[in-house]
Each structure stands twice: as C-alpha cells, then as structure tokens.
Biopython code that builds the backbone (N, CA, C, O; Angstrom):
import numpy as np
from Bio.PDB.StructureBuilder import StructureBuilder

atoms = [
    (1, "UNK", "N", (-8.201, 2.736, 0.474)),
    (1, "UNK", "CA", (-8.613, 2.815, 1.858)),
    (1, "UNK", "C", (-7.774, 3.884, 2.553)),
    (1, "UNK", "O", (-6.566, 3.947, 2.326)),
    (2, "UNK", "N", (-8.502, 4.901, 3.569)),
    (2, "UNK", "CA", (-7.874, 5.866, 4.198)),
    (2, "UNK", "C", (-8.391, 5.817, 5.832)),
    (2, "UNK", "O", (-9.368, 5.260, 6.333)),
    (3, "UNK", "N", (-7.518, 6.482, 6.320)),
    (3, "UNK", "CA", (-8.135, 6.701, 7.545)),
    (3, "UNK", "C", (-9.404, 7.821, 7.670)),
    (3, "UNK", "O", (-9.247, 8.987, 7.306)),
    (4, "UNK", "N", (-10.398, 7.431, 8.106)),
    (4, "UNK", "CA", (-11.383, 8.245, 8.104)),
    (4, "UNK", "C", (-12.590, 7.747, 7.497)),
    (4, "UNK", "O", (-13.687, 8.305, 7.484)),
    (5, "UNK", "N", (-12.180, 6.312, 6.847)),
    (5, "UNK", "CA", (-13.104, 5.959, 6.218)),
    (5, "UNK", "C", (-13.937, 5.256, 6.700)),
    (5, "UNK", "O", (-13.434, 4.696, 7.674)),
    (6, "UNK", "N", (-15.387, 4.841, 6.500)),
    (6, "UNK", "CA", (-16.285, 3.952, 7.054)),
    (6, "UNK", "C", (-16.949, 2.714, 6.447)),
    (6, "UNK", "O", (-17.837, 2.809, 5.599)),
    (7, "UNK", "N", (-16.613, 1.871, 6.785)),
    (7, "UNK", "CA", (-17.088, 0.144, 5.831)),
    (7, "UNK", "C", (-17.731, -0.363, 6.641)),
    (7, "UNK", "O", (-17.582, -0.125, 7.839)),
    (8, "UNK", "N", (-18.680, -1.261, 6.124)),
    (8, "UNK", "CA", (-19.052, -2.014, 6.711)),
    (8, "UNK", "C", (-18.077, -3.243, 6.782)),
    (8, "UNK", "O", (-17.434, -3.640, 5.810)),
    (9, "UNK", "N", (-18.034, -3.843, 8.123)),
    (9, "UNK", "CA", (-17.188, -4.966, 8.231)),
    (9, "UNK", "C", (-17.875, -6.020, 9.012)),
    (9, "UNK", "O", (-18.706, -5.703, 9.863)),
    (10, "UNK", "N", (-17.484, -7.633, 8.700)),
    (10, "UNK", "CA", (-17.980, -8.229, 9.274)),
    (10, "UNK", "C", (-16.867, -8.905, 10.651)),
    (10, "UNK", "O", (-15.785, -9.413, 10.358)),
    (11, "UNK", "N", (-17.292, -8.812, 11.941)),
    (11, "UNK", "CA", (-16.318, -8.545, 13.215)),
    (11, "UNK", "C", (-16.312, -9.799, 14.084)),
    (11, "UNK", "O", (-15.841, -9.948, 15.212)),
    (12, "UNK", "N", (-17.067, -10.832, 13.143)),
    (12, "UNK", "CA", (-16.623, -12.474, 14.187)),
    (12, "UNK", "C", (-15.639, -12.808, 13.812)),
    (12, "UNK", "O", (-15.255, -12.487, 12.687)),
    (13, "UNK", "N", (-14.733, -13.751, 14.842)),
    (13, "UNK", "CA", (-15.630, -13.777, 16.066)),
    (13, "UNK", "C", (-15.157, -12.703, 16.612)),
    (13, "UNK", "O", (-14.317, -11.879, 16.250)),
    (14, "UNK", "N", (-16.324, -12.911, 18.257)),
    (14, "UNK", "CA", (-15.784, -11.942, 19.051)),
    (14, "UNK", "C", (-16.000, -12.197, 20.194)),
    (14, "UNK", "O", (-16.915, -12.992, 19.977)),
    (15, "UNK", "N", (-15.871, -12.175, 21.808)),
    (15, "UNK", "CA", (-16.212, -12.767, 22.884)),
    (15, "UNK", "C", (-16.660, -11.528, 23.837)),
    (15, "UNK", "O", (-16.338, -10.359, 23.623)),
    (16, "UNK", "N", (-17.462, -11.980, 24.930)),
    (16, "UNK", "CA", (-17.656, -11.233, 26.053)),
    (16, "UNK", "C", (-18.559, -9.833, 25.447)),
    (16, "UNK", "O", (-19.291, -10.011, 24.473)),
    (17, "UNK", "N", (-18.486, -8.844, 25.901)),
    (17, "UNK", "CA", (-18.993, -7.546, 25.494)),
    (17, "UNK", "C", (-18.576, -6.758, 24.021)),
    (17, "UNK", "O", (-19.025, -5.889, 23.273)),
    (18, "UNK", "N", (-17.829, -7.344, 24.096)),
    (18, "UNK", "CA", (-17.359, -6.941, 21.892)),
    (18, "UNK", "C", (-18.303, -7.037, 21.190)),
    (18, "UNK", "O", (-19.058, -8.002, 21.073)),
    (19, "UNK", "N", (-18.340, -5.767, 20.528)),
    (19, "UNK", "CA", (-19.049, -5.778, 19.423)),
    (19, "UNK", "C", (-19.309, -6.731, 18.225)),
    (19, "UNK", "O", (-18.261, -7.154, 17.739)),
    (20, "UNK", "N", (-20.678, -7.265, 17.506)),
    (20, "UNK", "CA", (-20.069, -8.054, 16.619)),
    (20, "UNK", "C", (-21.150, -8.043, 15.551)),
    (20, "UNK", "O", (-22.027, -7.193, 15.397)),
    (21, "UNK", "N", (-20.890, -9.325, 14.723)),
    (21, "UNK", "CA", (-21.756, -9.290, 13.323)),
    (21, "UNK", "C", (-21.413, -8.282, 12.322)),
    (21, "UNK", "O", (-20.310, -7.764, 12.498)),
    (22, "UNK", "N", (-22.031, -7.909, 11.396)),
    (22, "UNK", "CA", (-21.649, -6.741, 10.627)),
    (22, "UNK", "C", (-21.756, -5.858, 10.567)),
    (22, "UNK", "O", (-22.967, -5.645, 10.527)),
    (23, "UNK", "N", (-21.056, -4.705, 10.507)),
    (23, "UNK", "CA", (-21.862, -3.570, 11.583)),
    (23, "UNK", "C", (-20.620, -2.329, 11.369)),
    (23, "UNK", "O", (-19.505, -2.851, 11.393)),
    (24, "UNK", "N", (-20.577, -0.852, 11.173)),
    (24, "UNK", "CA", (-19.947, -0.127, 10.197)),
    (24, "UNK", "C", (-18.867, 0.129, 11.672)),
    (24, "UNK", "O", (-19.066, 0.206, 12.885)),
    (25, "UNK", "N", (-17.619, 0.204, 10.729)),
    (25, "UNK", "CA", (-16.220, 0.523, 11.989)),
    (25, "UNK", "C", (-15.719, 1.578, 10.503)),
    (25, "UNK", "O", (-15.896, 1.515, 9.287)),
    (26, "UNK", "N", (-14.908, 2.657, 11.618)),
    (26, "UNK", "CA", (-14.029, 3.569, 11.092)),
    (26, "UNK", "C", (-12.861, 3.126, 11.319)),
    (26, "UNK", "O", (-12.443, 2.799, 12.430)),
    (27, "UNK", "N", (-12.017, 3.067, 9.894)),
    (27, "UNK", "CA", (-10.283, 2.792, 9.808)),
    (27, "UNK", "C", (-9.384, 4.346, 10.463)),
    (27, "UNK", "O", (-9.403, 5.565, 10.292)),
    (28, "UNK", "N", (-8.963, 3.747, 10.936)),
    (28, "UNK", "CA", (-7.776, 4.623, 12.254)),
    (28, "UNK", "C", (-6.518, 4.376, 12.270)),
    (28, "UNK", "O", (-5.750, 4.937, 13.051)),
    (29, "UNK", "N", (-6.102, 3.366, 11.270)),
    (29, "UNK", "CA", (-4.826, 3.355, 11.291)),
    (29, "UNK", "C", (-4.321, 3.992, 10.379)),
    (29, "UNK", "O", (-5.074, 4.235, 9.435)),
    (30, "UNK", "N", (-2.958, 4.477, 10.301)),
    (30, "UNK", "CA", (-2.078, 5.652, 9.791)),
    (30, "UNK", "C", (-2.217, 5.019, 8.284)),
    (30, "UNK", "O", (-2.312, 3.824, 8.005)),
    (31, "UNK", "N", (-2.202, 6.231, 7.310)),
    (31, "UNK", "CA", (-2.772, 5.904, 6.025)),
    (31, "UNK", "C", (-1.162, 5.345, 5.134)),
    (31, "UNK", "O", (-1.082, 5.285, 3.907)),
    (32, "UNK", "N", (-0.020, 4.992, 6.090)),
    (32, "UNK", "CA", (0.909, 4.631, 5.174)),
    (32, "UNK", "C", (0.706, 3.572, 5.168)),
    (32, "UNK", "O", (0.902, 2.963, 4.115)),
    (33, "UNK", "N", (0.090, 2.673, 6.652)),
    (33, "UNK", "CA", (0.138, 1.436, 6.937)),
    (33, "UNK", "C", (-1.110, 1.092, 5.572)),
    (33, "UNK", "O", (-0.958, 0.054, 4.930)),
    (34, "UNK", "N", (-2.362, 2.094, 5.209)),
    (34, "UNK", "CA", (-3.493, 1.562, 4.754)),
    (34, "UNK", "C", (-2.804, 1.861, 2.959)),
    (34, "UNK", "O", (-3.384, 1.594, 1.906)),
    (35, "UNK", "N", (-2.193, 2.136, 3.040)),
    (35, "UNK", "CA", (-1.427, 2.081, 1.611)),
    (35, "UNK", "C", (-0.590, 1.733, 1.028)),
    (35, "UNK", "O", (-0.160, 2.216, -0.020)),
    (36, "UNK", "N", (0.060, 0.179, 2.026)),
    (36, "UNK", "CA", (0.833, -0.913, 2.024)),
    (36, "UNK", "C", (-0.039, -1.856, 1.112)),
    (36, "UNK", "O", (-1.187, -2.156, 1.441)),
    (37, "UNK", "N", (0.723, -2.450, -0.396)),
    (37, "UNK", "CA", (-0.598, -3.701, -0.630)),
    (37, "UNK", "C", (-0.033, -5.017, 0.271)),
    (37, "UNK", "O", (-0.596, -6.098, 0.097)),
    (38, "UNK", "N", (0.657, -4.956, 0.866)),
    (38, "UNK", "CA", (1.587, -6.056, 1.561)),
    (38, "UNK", "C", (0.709, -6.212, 3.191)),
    (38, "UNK", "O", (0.490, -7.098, 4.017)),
    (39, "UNK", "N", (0.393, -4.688, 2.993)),
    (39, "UNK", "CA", (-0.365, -5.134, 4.478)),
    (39, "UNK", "C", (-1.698, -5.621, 4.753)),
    (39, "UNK", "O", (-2.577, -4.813, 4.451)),
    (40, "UNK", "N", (-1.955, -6.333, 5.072)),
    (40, "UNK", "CA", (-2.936, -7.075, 5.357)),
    (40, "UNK", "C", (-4.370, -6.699, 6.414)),
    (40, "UNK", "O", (-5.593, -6.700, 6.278)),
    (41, "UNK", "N", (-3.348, -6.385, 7.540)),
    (41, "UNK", "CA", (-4.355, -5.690, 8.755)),
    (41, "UNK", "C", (-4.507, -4.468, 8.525)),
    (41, "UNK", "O", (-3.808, -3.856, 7.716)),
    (42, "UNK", "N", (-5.700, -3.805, 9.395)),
    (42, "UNK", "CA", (-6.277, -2.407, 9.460)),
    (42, "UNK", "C", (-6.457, -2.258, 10.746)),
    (42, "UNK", "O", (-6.626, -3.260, 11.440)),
    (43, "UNK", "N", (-6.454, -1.046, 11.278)),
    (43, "UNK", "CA", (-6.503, -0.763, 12.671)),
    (43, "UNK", "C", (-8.025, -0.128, 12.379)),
    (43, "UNK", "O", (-8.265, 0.676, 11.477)),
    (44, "UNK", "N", (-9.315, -0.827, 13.635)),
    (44, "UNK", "CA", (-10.549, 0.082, 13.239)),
    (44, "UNK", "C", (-11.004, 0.458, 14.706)),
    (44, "UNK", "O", (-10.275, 0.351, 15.692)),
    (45, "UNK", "N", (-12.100, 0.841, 14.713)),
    (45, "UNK", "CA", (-13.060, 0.884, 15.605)),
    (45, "UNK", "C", (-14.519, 1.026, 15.253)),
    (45, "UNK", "O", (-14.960, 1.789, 14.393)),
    (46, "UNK", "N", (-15.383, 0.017, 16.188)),
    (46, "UNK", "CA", (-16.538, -0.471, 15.809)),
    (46, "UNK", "C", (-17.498, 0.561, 15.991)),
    (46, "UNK", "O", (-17.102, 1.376, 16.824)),
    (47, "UNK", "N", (-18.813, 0.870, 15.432)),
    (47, "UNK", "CA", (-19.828, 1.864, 15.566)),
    (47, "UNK", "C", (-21.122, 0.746, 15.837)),
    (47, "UNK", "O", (-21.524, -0.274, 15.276)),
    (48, "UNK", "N", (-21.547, 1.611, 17.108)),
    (48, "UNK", "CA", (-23.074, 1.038, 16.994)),
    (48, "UNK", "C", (-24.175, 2.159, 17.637)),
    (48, "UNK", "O", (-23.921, 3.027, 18.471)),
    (49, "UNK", "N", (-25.303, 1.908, 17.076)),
    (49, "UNK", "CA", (-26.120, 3.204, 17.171)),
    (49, "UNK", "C", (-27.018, 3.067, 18.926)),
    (49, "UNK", "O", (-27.993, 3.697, 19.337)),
    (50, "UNK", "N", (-26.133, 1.921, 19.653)),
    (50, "UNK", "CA", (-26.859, 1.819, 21.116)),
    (50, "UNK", "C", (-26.757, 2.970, 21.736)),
    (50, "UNK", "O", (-25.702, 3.597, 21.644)),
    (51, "UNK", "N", (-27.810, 3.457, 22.470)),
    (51, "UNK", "CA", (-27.904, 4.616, 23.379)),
    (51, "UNK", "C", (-27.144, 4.760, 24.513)),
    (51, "UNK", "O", (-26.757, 5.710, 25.193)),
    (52, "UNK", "N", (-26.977, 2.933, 24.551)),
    (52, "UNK", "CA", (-26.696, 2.767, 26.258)),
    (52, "UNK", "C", (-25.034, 2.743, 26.175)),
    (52, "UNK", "O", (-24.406, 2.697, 27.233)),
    (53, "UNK", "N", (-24.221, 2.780, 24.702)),
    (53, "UNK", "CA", (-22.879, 2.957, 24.444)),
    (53, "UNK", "C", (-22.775, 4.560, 24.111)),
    (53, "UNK", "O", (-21.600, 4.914, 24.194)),
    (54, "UNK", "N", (-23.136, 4.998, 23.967)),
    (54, "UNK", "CA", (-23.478, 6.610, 24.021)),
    (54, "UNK", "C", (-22.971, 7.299, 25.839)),
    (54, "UNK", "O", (-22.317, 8.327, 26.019)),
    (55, "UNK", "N", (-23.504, 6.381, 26.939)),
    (55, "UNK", "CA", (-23.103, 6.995, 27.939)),
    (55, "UNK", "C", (-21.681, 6.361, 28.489)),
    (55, "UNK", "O", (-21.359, 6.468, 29.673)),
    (56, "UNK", "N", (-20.967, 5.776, 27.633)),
    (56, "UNK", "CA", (-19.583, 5.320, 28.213)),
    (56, "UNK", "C", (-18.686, 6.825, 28.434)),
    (56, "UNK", "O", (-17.485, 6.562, 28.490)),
    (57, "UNK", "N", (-18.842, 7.667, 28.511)),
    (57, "UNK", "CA", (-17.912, 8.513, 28.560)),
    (57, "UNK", "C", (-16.945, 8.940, 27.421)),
    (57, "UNK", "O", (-17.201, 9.167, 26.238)),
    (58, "UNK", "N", (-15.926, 8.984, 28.000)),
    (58, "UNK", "CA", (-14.968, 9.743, 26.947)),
    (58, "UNK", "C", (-14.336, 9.311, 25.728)),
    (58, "UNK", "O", (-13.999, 9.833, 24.666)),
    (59, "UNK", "N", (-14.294, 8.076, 26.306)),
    (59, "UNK", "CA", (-14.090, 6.826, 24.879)),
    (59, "UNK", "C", (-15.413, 6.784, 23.922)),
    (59, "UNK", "O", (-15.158, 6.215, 22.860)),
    (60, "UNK", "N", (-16.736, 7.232, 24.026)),
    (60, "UNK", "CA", (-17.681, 6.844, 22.885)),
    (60, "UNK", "C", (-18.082, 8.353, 22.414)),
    (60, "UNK", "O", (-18.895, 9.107, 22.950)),
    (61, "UNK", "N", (-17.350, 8.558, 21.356)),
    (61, "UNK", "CA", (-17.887, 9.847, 20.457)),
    (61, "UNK", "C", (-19.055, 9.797, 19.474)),
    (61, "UNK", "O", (-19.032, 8.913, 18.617)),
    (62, "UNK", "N", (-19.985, 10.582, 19.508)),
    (62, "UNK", "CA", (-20.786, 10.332, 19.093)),
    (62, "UNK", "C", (-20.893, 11.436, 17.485)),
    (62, "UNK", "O", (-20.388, 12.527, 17.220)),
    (63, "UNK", "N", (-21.904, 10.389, 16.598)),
    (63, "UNK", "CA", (-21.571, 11.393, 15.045)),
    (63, "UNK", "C", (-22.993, 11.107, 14.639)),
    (63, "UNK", "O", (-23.720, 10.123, 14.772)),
    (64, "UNK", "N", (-23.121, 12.110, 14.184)),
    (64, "UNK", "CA", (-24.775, 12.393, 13.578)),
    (64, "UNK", "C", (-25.136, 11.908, 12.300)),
    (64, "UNK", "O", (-24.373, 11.388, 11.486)),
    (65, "UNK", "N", (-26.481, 12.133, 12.164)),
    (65, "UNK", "CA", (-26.991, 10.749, 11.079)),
    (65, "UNK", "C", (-26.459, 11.422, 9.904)),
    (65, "UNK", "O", (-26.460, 12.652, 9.920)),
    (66, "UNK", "N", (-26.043, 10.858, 8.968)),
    (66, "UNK", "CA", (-25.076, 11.072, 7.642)),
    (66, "UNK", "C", (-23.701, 11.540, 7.663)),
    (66, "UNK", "O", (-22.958, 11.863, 6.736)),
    (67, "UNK", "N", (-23.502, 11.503, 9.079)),
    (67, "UNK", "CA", (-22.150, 11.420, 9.005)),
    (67, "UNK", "C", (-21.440, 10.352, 8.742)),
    (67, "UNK", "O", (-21.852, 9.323, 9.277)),
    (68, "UNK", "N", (-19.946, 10.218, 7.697)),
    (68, "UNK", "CA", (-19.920, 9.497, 7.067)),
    (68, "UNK", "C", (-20.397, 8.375, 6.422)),
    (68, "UNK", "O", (-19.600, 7.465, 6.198)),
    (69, "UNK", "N", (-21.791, 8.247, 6.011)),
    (69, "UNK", "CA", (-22.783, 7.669, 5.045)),
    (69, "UNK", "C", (-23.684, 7.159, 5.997)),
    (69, "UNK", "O", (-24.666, 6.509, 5.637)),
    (70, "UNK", "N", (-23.395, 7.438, 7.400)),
    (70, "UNK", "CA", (-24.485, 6.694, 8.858)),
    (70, "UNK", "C", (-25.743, 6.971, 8.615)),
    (70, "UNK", "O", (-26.026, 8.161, 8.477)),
    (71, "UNK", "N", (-26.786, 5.985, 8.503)),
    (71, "UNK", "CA", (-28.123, 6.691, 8.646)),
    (71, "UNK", "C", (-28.852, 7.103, 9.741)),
    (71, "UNK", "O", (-29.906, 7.732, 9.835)),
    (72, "UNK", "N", (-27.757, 6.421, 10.911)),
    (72, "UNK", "CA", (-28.687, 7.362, 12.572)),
    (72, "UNK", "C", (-27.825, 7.449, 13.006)),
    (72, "UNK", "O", (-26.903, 6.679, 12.737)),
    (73, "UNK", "N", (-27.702, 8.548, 13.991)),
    (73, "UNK", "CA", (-26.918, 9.281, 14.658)),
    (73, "UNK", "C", (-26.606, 7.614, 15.517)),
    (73, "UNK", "O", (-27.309, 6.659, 15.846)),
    (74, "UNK", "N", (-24.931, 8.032, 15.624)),
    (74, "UNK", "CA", (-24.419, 6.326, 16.381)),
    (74, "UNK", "C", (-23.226, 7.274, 17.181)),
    (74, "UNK", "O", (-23.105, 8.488, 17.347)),
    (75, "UNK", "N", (-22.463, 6.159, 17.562)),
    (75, "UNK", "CA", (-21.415, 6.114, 18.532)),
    (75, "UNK", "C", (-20.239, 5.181, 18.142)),
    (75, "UNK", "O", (-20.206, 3.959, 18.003)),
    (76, "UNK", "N", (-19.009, 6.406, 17.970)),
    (76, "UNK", "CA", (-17.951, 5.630, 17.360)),
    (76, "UNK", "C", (-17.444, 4.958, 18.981)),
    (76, "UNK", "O", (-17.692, 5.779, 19.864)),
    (77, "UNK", "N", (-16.743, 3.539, 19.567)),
    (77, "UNK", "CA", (-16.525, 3.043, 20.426)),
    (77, "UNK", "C", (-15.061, 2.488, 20.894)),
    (77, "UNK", "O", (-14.748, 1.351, 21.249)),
    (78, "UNK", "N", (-14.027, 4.039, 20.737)),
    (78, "UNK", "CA", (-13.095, 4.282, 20.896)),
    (78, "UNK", "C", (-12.417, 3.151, 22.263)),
    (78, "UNK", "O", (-11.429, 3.594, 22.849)),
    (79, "UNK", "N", (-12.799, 2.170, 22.583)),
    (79, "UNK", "CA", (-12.822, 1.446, 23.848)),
    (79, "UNK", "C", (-12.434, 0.067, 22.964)),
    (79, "UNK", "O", (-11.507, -0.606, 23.414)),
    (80, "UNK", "N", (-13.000, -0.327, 21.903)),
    (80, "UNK", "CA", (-13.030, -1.072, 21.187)),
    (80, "UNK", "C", (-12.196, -1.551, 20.086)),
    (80, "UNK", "O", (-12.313, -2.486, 19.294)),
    (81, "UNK", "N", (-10.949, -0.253, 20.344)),
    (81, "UNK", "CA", (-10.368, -0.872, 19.196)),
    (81, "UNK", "C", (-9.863, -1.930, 18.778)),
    (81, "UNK", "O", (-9.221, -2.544, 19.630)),
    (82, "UNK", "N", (-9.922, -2.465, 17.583)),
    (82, "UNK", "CA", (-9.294, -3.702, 17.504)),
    (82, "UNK", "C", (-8.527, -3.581, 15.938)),
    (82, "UNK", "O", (-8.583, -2.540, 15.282)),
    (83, "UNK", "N", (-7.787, -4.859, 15.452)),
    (83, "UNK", "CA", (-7.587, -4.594, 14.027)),
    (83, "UNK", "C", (-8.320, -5.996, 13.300)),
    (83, "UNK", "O", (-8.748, -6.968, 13.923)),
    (84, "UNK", "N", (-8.331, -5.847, 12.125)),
    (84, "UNK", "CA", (-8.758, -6.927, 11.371)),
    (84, "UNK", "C", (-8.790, -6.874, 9.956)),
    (84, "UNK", "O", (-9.030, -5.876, 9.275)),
    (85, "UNK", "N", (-8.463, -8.323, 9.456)),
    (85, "UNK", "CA", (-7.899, -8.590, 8.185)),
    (85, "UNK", "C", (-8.709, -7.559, 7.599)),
    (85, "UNK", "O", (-9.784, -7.255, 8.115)),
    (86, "UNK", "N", (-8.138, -6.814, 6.227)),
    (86, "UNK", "CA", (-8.732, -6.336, 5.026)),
    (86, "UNK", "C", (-9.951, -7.167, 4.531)),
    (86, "UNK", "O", (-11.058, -6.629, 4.533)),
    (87, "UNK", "N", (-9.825, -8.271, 4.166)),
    (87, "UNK", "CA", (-11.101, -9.032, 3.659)),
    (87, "UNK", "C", (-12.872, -8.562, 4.704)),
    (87, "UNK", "O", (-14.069, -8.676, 4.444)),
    (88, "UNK", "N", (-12.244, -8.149, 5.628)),
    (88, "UNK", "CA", (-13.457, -8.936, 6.559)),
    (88, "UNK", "C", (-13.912, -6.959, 6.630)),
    (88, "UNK", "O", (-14.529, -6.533, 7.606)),
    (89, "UNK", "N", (-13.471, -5.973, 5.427)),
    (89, "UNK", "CA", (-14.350, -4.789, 5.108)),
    (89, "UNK", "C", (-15.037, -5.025, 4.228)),
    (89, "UNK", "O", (-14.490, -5.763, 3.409)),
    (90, "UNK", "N", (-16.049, -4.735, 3.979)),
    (90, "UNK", "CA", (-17.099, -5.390, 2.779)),
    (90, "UNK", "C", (-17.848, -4.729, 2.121)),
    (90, "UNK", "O", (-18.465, -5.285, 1.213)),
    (91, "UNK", "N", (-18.050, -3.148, 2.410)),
    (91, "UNK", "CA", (-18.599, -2.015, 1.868)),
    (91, "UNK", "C", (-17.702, -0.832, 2.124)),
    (91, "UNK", "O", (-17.263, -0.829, 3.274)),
    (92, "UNK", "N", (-17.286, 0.232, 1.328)),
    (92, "UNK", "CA", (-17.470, 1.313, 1.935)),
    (92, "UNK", "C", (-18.723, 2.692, 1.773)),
    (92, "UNK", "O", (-19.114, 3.244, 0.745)),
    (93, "UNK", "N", (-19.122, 2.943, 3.241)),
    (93, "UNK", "CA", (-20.181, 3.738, 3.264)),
    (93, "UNK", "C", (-19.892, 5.057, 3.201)),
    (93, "UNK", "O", (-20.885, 5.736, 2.941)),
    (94, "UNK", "N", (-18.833, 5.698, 3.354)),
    (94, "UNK", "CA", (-18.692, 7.201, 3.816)),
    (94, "UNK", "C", (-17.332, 7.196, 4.345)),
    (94, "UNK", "O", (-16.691, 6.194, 4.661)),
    (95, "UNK", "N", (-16.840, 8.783, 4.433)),
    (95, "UNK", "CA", (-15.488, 8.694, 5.024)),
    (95, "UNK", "C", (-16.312, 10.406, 6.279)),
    (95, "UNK", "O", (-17.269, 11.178, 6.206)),
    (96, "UNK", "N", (-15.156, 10.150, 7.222)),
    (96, "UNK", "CA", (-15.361, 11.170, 8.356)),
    (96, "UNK", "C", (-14.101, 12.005, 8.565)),
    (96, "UNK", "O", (-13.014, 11.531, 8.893)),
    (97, "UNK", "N", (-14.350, 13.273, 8.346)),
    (97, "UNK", "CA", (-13.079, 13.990, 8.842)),
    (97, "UNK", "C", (-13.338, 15.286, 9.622)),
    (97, "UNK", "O", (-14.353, 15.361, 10.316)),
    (98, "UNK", "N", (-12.395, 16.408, 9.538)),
    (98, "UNK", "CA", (-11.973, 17.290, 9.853)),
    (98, "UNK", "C", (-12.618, 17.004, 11.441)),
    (98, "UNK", "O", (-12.236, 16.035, 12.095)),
    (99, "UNK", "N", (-13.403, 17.750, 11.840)),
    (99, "UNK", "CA", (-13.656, 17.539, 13.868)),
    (99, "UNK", "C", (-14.282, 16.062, 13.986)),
    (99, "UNK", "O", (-13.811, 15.435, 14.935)),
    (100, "UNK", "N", (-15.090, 15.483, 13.346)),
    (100, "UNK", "CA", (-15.447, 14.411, 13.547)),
    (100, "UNK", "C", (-14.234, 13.742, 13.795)),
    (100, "UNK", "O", (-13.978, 13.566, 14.986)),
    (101, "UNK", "N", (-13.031, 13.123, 12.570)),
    (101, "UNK", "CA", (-12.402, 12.487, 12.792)),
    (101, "UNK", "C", (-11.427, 13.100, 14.585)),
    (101, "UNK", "O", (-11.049, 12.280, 15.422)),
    (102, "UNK", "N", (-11.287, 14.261, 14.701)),
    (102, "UNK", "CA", (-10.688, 14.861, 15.575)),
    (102, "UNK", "C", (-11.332, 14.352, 16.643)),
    (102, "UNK", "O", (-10.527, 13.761, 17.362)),
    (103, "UNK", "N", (-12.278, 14.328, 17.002)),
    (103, "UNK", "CA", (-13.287, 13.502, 18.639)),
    (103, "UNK", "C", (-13.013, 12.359, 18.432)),
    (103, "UNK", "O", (-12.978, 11.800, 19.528)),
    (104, "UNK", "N", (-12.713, 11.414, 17.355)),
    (104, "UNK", "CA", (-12.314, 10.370, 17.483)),
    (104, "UNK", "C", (-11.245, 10.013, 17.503)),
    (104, "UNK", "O", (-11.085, 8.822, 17.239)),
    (105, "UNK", "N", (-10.156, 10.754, 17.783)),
    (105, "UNK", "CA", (-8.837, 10.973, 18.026)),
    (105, "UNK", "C", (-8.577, 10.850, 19.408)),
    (105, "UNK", "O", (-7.811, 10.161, 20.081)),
    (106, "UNK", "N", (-9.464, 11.745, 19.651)),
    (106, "UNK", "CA", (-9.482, 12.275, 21.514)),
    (106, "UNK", "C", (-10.415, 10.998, 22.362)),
    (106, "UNK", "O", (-10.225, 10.702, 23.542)),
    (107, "UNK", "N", (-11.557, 10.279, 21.354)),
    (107, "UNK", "CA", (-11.394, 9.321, 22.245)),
    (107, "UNK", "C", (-10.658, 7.558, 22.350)),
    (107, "UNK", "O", (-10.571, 6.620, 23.142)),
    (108, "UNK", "N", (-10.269, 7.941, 21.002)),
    (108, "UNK", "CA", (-9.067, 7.080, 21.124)),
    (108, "UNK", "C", (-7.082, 7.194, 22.666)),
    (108, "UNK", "O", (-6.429, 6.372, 23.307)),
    (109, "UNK", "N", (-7.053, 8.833, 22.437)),
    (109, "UNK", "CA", (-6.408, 9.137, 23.382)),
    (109, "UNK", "C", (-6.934, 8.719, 24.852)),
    (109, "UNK", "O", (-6.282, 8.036, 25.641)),
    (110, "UNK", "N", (-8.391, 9.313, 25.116)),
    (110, "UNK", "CA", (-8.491, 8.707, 26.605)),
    (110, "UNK", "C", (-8.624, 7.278, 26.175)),
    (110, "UNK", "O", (-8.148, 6.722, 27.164)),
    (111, "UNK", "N", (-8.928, 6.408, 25.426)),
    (111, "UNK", "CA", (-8.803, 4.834, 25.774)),
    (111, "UNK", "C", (-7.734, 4.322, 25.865)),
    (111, "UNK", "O", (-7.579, 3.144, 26.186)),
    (112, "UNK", "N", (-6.543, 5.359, 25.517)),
    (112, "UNK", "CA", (-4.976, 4.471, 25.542)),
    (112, "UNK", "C", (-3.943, 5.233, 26.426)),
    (112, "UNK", "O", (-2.768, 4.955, 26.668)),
    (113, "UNK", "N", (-4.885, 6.503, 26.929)),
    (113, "UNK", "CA", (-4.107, 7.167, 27.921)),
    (113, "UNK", "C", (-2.708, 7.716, 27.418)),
    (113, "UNK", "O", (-1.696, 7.552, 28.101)),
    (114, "UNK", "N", (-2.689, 8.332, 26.281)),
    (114, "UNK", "CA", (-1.951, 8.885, 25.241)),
    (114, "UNK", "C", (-1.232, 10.480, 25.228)),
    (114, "UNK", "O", (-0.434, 11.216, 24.648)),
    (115, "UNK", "N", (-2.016, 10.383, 26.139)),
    (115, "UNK", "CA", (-1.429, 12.261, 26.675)),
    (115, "UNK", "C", (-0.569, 12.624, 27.211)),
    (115, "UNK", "O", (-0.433, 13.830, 27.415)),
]
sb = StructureBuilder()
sb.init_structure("model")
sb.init_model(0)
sb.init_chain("A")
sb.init_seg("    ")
for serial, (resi, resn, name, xyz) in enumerate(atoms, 1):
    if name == "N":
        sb.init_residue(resn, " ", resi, " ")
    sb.init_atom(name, np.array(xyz, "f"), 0.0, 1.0, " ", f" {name:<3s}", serial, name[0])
structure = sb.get_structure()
C-alpha cells in the first residue's frame, strides 16, 4: 500500500453528511506510516462521483474517468478526511499521481488550512 493509491473501502459507520457504504477513497497518508506492518490505520479520503460534491470548492478535486482505475470522472473529497482500519480496504483499483495526486494535496491544504 502507497500513498496515491485507490481501494475500494468499506466506510461504516458513518453519521450526518459522511460519506458511506463502499465506495473508492485515496490513501494520503505518508508512505512510512503505510509501510509499518505494526500499523494498523491509514489516513484516506473518500471519492464519490456526485455532481453536487463537485461544487464544494477548493476542498473537492476533481479526476477524470480512468484516473486511477475510476470509471467516471468523480471527486476526490478533501473535506472528508478520515482514517480507517486496514481491513476495511478491500480492493485495490488504481493508484494516482504526479498532478493528480498534487490537486489533492492542495485540497487537502485548504481543508486543514496548512499554508
């Protein structure tokens, strides 16, 4: 597992406006943490192909269909991050890098105000 990569994961529970069910998140946490066998958690963020998460602004980057194994153009939901056990990844579909992963950098920065 690396950062950049894309699994499907399953994300219950979850409450209020959180994303959930199974549904593909990109791993974001630093690849020493993802190359711990001791470690357990993963830092992700959830993808969903809603239109209407598309207009959140600066936090929802958006990546085109086959980008990292996506079959429709979606929206990574940099607003959302959360972490969760290793078990609860259950495929991997694709990995995302060079500018892709980079917009999802930047909207990880505006969601944590990192600048």
């Amino acid at each position: 597992m690396k950062r950049g990569d894309v699994f499907w994961a399953n994300v219950e529970p979850r409450s209020g406006s959180e994303q959930r069910g199974t549904r593909p998140v990109i791993v974001v946490s630093h690849d020493a943490f993802n190359r711990t066998p001791g470690w357990r958690s993963v830092i992700v963020v959830p993808i969903s192909t809603s239109e209407r998460q598309a207009r959140r602004g600066p936090t929802a980057i958006g990546l085109a269909a086959g980008c990292g194994g996506l079959r429709e153009p979606s929206v990574v939901l940099c607003h959302q991050v959360t972490t969760l056990d290793r078990s609860k990844l259950t495929e991997l579909i694709g990995s995302v890098g060079g500018e892709d992963l980079a917009s999802v950098d930047g909207g990880l920065k505006a969601a944590m105000a990192l600048d």
